[in-house]
C-alpha positions in Angstrom: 52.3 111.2 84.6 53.9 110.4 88.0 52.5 107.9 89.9 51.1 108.7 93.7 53.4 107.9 96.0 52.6 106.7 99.4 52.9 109.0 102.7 51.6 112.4 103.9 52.6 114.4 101.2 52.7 111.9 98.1 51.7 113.2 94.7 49.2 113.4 92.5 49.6 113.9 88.7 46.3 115.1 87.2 45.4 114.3 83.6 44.7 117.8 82.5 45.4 118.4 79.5 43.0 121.6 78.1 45.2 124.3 76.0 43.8 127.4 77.0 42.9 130.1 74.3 45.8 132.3 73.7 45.5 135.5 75.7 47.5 138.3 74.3 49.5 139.0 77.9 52.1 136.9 78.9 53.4 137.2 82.3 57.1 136.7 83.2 57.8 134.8 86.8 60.6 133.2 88.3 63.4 133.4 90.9 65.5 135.7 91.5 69.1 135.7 89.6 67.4 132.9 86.7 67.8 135.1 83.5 64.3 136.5 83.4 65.1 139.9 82.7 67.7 139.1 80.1 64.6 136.9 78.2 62.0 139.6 78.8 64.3 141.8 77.0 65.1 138.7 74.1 61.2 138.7 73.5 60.7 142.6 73.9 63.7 144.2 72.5 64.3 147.7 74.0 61.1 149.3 73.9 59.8 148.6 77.7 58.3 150.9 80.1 59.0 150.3 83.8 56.5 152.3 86.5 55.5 151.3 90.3 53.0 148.6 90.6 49.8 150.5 92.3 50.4 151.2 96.3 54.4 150.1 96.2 57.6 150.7 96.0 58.3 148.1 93.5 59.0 148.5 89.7 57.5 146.2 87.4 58.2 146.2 83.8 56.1 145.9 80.6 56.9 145.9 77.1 55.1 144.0 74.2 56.6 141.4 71.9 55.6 139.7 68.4 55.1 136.2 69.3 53.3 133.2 67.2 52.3 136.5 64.8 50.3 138.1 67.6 51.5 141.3 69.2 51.4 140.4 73.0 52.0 142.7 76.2 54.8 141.4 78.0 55.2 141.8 82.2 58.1 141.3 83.8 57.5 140.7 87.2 59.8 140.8 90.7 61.7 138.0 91.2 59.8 135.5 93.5 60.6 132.3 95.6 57.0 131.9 96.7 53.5 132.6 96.6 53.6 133.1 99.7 54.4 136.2 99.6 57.6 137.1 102.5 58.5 140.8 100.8 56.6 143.5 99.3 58.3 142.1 95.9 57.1 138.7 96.3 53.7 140.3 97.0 53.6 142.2 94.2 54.4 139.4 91.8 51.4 137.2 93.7 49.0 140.1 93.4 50.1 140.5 89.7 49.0 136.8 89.1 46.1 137.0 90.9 44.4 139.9 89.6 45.5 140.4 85.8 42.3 139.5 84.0 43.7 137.2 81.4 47.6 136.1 80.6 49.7 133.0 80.4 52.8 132.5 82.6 56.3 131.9 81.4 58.3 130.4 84.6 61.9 130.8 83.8 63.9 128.3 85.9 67.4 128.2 86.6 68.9 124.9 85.2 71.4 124.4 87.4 69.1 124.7 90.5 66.1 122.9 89.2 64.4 121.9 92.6 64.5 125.4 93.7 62.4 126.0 90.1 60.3 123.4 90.8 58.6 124.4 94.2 57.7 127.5 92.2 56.2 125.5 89.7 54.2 123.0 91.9 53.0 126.4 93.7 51.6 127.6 89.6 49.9 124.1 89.0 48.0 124.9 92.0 46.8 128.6 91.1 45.7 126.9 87.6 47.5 129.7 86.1 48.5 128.3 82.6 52.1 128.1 82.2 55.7 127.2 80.0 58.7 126.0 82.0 61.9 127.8 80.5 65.0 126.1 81.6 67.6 128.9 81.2 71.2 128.3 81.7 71.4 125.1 80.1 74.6 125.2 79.0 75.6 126.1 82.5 73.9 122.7 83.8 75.1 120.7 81.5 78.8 121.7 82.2 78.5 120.7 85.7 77.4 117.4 84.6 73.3 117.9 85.4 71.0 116.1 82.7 68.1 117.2 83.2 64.5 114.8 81.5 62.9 117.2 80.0 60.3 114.9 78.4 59.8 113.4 81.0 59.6 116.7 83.4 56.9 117.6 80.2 55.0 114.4 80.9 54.6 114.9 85.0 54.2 118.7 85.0 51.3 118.8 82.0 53.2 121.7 80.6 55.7 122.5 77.5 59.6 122.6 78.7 62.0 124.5 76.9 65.4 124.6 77.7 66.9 127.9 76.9 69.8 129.9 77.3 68.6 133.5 77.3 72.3 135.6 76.9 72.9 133.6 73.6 68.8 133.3 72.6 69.2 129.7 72.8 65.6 128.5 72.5 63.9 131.5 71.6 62.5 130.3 68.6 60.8 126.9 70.4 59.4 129.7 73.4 57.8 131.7 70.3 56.5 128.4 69.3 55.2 127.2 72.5 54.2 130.1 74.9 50.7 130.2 72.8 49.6 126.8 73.6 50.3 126.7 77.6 48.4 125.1 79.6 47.0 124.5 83.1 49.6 122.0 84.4 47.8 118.5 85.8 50.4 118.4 88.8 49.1 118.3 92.1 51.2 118.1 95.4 48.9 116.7 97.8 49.8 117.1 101.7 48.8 115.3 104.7 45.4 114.5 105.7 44.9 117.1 108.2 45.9 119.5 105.5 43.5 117.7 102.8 40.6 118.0 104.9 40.7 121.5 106.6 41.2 122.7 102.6 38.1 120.1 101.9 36.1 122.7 104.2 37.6 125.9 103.2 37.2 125.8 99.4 33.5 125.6 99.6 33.4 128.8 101.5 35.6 130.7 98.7 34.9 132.0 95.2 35.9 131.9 91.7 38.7 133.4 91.0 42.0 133.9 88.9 43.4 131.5 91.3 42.1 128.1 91.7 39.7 127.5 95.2 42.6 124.7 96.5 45.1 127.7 95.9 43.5 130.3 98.2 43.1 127.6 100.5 46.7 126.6 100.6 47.3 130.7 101.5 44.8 131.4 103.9 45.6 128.0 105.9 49.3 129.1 105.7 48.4 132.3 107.7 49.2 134.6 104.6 47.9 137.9 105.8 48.5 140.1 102.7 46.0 137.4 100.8 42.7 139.4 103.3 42.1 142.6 101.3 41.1 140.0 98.5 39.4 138.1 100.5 37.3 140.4 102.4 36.1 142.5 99.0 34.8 138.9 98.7 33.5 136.6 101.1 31.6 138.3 104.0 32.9 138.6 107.3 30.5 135.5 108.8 32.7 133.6 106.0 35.9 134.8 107.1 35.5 134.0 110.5 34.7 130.4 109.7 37.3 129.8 107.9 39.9 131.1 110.8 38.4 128.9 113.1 39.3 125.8 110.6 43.1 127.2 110.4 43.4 127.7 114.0 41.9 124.0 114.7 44.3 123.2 112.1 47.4 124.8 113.6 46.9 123.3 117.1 47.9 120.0 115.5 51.5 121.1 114.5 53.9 121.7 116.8 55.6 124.5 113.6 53.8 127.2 111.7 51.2 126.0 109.3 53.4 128.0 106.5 56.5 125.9 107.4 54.4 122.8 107.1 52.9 123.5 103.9 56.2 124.5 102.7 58.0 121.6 103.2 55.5 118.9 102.1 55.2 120.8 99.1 59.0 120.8 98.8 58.9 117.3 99.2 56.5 116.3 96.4 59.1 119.2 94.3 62.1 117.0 95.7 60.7 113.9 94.6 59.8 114.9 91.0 63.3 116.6 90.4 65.2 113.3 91.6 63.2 111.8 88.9 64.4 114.1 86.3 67.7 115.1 86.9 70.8 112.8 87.2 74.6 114.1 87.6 77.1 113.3 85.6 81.4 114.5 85.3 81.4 118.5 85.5 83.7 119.9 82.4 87.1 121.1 83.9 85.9 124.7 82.9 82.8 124.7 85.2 84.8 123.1 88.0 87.6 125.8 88.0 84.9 128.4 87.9 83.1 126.7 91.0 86.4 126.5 92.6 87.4 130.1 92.1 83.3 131.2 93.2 84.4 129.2 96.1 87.5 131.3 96.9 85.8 134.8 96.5 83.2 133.9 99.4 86.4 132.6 101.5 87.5 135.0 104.5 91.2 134.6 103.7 91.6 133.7 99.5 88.7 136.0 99.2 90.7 138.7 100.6 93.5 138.7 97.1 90.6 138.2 94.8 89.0 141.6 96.0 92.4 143.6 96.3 92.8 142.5 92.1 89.2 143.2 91.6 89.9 146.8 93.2 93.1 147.0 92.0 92.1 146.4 88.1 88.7 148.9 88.7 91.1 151.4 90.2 93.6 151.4 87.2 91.2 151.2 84.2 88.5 153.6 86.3 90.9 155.8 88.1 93.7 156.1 85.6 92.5 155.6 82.6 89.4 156.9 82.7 89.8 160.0 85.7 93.5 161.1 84.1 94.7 159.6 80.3 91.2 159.7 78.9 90.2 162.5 80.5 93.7 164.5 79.6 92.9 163.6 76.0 89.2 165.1 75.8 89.8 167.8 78.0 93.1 169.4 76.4 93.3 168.0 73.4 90.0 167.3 72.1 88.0 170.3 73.8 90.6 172.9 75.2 92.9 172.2 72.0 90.4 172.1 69.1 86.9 172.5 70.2 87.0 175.7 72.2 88.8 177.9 69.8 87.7 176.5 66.7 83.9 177.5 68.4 85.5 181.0 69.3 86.9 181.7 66.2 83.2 180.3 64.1 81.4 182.8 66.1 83.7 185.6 65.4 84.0 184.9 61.9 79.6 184.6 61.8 78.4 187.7 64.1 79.8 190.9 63.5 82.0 192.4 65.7 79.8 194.3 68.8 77.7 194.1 71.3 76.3 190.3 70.1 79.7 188.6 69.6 81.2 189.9 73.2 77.9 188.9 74.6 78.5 185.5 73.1 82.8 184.8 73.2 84.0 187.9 75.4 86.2 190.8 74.2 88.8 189.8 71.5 92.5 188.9 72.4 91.4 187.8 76.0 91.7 184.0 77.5 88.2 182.5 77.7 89.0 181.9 81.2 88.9 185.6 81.8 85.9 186.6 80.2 81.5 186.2 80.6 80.7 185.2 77.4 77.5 183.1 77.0 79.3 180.3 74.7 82.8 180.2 75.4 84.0 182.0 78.7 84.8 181.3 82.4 81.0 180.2 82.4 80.5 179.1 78.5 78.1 176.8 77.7 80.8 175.0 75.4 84.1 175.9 77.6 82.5 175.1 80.6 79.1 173.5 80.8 80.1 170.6 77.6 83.6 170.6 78.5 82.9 169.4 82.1 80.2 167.2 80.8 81.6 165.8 78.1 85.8 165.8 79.0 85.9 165.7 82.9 82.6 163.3 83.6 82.2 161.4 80.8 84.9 159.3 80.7 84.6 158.6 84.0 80.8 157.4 84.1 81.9 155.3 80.6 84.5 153.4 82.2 83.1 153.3 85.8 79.6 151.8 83.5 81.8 149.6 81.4 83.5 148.2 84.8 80.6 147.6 87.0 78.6 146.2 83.9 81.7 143.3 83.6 81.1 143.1 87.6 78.0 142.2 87.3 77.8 139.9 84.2 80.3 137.9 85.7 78.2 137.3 89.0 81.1 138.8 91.4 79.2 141.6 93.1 76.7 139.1 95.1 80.2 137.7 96.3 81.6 140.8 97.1 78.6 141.3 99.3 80.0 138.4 101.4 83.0 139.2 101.4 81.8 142.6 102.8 79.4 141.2 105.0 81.2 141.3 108.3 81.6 144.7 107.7 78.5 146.3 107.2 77.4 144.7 110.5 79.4 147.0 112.4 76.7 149.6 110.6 73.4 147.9 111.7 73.6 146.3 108.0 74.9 143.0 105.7 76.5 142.3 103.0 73.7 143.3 100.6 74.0 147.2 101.0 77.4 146.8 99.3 75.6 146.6 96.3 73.1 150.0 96.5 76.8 151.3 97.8 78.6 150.3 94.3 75.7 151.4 92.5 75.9 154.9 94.3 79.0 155.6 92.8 77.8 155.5 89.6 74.3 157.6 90.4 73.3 158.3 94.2 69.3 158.6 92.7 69.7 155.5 91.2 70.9 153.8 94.2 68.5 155.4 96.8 66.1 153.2 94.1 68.0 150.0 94.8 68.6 150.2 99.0 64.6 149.0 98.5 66.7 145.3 98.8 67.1 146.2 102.2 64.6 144.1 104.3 63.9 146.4 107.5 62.7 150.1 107.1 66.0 150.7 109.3 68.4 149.0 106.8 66.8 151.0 104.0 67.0 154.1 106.2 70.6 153.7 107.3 71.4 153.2 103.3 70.1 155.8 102.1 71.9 158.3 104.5 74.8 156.6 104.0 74.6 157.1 99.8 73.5 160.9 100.7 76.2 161.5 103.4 79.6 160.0 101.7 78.9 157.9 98.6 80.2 160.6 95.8 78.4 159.5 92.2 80.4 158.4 88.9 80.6 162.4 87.5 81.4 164.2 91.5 83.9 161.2 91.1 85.7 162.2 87.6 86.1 165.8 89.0 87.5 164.4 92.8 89.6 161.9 90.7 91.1 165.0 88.4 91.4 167.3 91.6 93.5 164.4 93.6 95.9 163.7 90.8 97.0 166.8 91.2 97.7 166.9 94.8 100.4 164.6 96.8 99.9 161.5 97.6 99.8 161.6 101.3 96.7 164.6 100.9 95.0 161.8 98.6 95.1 159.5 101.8 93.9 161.9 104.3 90.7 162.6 102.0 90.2 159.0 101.6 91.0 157.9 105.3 88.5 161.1 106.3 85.5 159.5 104.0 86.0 155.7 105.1 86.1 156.8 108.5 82.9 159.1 108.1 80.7 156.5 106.7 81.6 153.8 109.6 81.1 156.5 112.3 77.6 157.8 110.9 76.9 154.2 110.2 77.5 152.6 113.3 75.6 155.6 115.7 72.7 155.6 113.4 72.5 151.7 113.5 72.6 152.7 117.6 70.3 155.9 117.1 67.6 154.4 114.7 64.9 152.7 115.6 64.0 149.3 114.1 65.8 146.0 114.1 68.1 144.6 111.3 68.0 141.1 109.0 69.5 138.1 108.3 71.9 137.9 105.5 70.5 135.4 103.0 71.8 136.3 99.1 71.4 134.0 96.2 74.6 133.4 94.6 74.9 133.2 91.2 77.7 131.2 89.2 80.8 132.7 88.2 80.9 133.1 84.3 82.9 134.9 81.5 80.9 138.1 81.1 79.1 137.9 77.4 80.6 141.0 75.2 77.0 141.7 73.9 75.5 142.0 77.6 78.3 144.5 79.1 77.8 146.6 75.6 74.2 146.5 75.8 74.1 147.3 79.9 76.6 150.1 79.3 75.1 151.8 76.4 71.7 151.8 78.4 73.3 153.9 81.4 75.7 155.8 78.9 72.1 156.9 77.3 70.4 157.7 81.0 73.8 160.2 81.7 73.9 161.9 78.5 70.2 162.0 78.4 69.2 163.0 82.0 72.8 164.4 83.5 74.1 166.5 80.6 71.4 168.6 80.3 71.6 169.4 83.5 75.2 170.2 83.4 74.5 172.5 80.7 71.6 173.8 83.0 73.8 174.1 86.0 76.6 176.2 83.8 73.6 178.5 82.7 72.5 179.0 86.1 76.0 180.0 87.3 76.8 182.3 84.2 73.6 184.1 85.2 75.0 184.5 88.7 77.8 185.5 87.5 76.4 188.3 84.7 73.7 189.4 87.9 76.8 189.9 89.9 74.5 187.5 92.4 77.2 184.9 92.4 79.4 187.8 94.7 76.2 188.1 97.3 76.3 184.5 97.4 79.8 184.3 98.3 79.4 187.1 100.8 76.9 186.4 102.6 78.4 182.8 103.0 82.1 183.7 103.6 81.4 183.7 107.3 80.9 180.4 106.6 83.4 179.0 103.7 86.3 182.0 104.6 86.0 182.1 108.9 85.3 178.0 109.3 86.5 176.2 106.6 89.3 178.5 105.2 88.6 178.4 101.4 88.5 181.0 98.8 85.3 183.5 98.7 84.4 181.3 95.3 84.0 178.4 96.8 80.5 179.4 98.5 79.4 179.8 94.6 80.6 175.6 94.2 78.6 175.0 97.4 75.7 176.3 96.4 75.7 175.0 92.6 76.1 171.7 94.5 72.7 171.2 95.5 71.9 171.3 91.6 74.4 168.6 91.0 76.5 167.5 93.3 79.4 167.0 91.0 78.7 170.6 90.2 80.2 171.9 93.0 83.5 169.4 92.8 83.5 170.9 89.2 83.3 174.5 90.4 86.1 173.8 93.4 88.0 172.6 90.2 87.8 175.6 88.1 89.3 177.6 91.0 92.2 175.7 91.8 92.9 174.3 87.8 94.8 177.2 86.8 97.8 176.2 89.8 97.1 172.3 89.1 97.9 172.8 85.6 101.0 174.6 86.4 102.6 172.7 88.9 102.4 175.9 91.5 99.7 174.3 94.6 101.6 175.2 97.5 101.3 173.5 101.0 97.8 175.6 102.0 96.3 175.1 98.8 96.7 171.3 99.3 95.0 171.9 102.7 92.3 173.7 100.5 92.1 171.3 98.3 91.5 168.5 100.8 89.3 170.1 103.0 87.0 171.1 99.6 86.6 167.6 98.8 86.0 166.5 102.1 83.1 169.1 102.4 81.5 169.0 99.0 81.4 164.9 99.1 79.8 164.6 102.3 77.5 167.8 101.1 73.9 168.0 101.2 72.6 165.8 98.2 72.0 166.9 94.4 68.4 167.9 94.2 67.6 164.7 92.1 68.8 162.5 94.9 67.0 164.9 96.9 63.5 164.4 95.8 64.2 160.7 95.1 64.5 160.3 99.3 61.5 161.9 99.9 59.9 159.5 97.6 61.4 156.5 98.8 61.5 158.0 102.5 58.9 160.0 103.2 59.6 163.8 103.7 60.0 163.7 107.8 62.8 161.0 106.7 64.2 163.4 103.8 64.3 166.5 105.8 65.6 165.3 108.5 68.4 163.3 106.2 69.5 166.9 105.3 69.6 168.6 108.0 72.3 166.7 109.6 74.0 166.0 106.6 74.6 169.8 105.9 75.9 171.0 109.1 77.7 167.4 109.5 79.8 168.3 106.5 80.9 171.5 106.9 81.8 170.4 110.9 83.9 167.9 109.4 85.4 169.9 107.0 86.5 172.2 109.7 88.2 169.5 111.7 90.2 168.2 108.9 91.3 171.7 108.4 92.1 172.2 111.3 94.0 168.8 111.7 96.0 169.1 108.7 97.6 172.6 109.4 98.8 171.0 112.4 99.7 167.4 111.4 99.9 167.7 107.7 
């Protein structure tokens, strides 16, 4: 128990000490960036379901866990500073707490930035939500030298502490212990007395709730608008107005917003109980070099080499090995090699010779490449559809997965959104849409998903045309990478140059042409750390399971659709009535239409299709001048293409339909007018 200090915002310490009975929900709460994901998934294993809580946007995932030999349903809520809600995923994670019947919290706390943890905490004791402090990262903290009292921190909060360190499961069994017996902390920030007595005449005029009455208070005289739906299911409208006219009284007296007031005395009494717990000793040489290097990333000029190796090491074990030696092993060896004629020669050998067997592998003593067969041919299900899948794409999504899994385990990509911050403003953006921008080139649906970090309905609009427009995804990326390696070097940079300077000129109007304002750049960083083995497996595996179970099967669907087309003769009408189009303006091959229009199934269907087309003179060594200019001008069109259908629908989810329809109909004419100029450019420049 801490005794009151003196001033406006001392502190009391309550003596309360009931254990509450053990609910069978436990809710997950913390900062951002403290671990809580990676314990929710310690306590859960992998068997979680994550759906939009009610009326958002936001995701909120629930599992259910075995803990103190009681099966318990397990929430893992969006990452919060305050209960004062400032996002919709703040809101959500106050609403949560405020509404689920019955539950104890877990607060997971980050160590190393306990005071940031502990206005959190104070803001828990005053809901009367009962609660268990987890302080993950511990071994972080303690190699910088911070000792942190956790009996002590026990003593003044009323609750159980438990340091943990969730990546190693360091203190899961003393959580499985404890989380049964929280309790309603005893700590009690107390503010000013102009504060304590406009809350003295509020609480009397609210109800019972989830929340305590002091809690409610705290909200309401903080001018916390989203807390009034509640409210007014509850008190009358007589009520209401009485209690505005004690927050504007209130609010005459301070020269600042009643929510920057409450905030900071509370951060006060949070800034007095940490320097009572924590003391700093000697960082270990190891968490001083990796503070250092963090340090260096961020900075505008030794920032600059660390992002060039970051790219440069991506670029090699993405684009090299993955996009060429791993993917010239499946392909020829593996599938072309082995796979395709051993298949060939099975079916030959099973169905009898006829009508079934050419229906299935095409005439005898003709390439695949030349026949229809349903299995293996020009549009096989194996040759083509699990070849592409499976050869060209997959190693390509593994390693690009494996890569950005080690990126993000080792707490680089919030400092590559600094570093990238001064350029994203020329787009109406910051720094943080450099991470929805990574993600995209993994999977442009998942990404859409993430540019919800965006604060401003602009920024969010601006990203998500921007990942439609010219972000090509992990498997469009395998086939772009397999089409360039064949092409020369300076036809590689005008395809490249032609992309960058797309996405800056469509960023930049539309930051000019959309309504809306922009945000401030404010990004919790992280420390740097040696990414754990287990983590990058575990993260990898999950999105290697997502492709082969969600992007495969369309693959396969896609080379079933165009094998149709192809048997119906309706893949010729397609190209026909498009050639005015793909033959007069762009000055590709009559097949290419077919690519184009498979490319609104998958995207990376129509690089794939552009790449059966031009494989036959890649493999050979024979692409002349023109078919380079093809070439180019193909990848230039199909990556800034009208979205994959997936992505598609996903923007009219997160977007609305006027945003999603409007989104594609300037992307699709935009591309093809760019594809045109570049053709036109490089048959007289290149």
């Amino acid at each position: 128990m801490t005794p009151p200090p003196s001033g406006a915002a001392r502190t009391d310490a309550l003596d309360h000490k009931e254990i509450v009975a053990a609910p069978r929900t436990l809710v997950l709460v913390g900062n951002p960036n403290v671990g809580k994901s990676v314990l929710f998934g310690a306590l859960t294993g992998r068997y979680v379901t994550v759906s939009n809580y009610p009326g958002t946007t936001v995701e909120v995932t629930r599992g259910s866990a075995e803990i103190g030999g009681t099966r318990w349903h397990v929430l893992d809520t969006p990452g919060t500073n305050n209960l004062l809600p400032m996002s919709e995923d703040e809101q959500v994670t106050r609403d949560i707490l405020l509404q689920e019947p019955e539950y104890v919290c877990l607060q997971v706390c980050d160590a190393k930035n306990l005071r940031r943890g502990l206005l959190l905490a104070c803001q828990l004791a005053e809901a009367g939500v009962p609660f268990a402090l987890a302080l993950n990262m511990a071994d972080e903290a303690a190699a910088r030298g911070i000792r942190i009292d956790t009996g002590r921190l026990s003593a003044a909060l009323g609750v159980d502490v438990i340091p943990t360190v969730a990546v190693q499961r360091t203190g899961l069994p003393q959580l499985h212990e404890r989380i049964p017996a929280a309790r309603v902390s005893g700590f009690r920030p107390r503010y000013d007395e102009a504060i304590e007595e406009a809350l003295a005449e509020v609480e009397p005029l609210l109800p019972e709730g989830r929340f305590t009455r002091r809690s409610i208070g705290l909200m309401l005289l903080a001018g916390d608008e989203s807390i009034q739906p509640w409210l007014a299911s509850r008190v009358s409208e007589a009520g209401r107005e009485r209690m505005e006219g004690i927050r504007r009284r209130l609010a005459a007296r301070y020269p600042e917003s009643l929510r920057y007031v409450v905030s900071r005395q509370r951060l006060s009494a949070a800034d007095r109980l940490h320097d009572q717990v924590v003391t700093k000793g000697k960082a270990s040489a190891a968490s001083a070099m990796a503070r250092r290097i963090g340090a260096w990333s961020t900075d505008p000029v030794k920032g600059i080499p660390i992002l060039l190796l970051v790219l440069t090491v991506a670029y090699l074990f993405v684009g090299v090995f993955g996009a060429k030696t791993a993917v010239d092993f499946l392909e020829n060896t593996i599938f072309y090699d082995r796979i395709v004629p051993w298949t060939e020669a099975l079916l030959r050998w099973i169905v009898p010779a006829g009508g079934v067997q050419e229906f299935l592998v095409g005439p005898p003593g003709l390439p695949f490449r030349e026949t229809n067969g349903f299995v293996i041919g020009r549009y096989g299900l194996v040759s083509m559809g699990l070849a592409y899948g499976m050869a060209i794409v997959l190693p390509i999504v593994a390693t690009f997965f494996l890569a950005f899994s080690v990126l993000e385990d080792s707490g680089y990509l919030p400092r590559l959104a600094v570093m990238v911050n001064r350029v994203f403003k020329w787009m109406g953006l910051n720094g943080k849409a450099v991470l929805p921008m990574v993600l995209g080139l993994g999977c442009d649906t998942m990404a859409t998903m993430t540019a919800r970090i965006m604060e401003t309905r602009k920024e969010r609009v601006i990203v998500t045309l921007l990942l439609a427009l010219g972000v090509p995804c992990s498997a469009q990326i395998a086939v772009i990478f397999a089409m360039l390696g064949s092409l020369s070097f300076a036809a590689s940079i005008w395809f490249t140059v032609v992309i960058v300077l797309v996405l800056f000129l469509v960023g930049w109007l539309a930051a000019r042409v959309i309504p809306g304002r922009g945000s401030d750049f404010v990004l919790e960083l992280p420390p740097l750390r040696v990414p754990q083995f287990g983590n990058v497996v575990v993260k990898t595996l999950a999105r290697m399971e997502w492709y082969l179970r969600e992007a495969l099967p369309l693959f396969v669907l896609g080379t079933l659709l165009l094998w149709v087309l192809d048997r119906t003769h309706m893949l010729g009408l397609v190209e026909r009535a498009a050639a005015p189009v793909v033959v007069g303006v762009l000055q590709l091959p009559e097949q290419a239409a077919s690519a184009f229009i498979l490319g609104f199934l998958r995207r990376d269907y129509a690089a794939a299709g552009l790449f059966q087309i031009y494989q036959p003179y890649m493999t050979t060594g024979t692409m002349t001048r023109i078919m380079e200019i093809q070439v180019t001008v193909a990848l230039v069109t199909v990556t800034l293409f009208i979205p994959c259908i997936a992505n598609f629908l996903m923007i009219l989810k997160e977007r609305g339909w006027k945003t999603g329809m409007a989104i594609a109909a300037f992307v699709l004419p935009f591309s093809v007018g760019v594809g045109a100029a570049v053709n036109l450019l490089m048959r007289r420049f290149f």
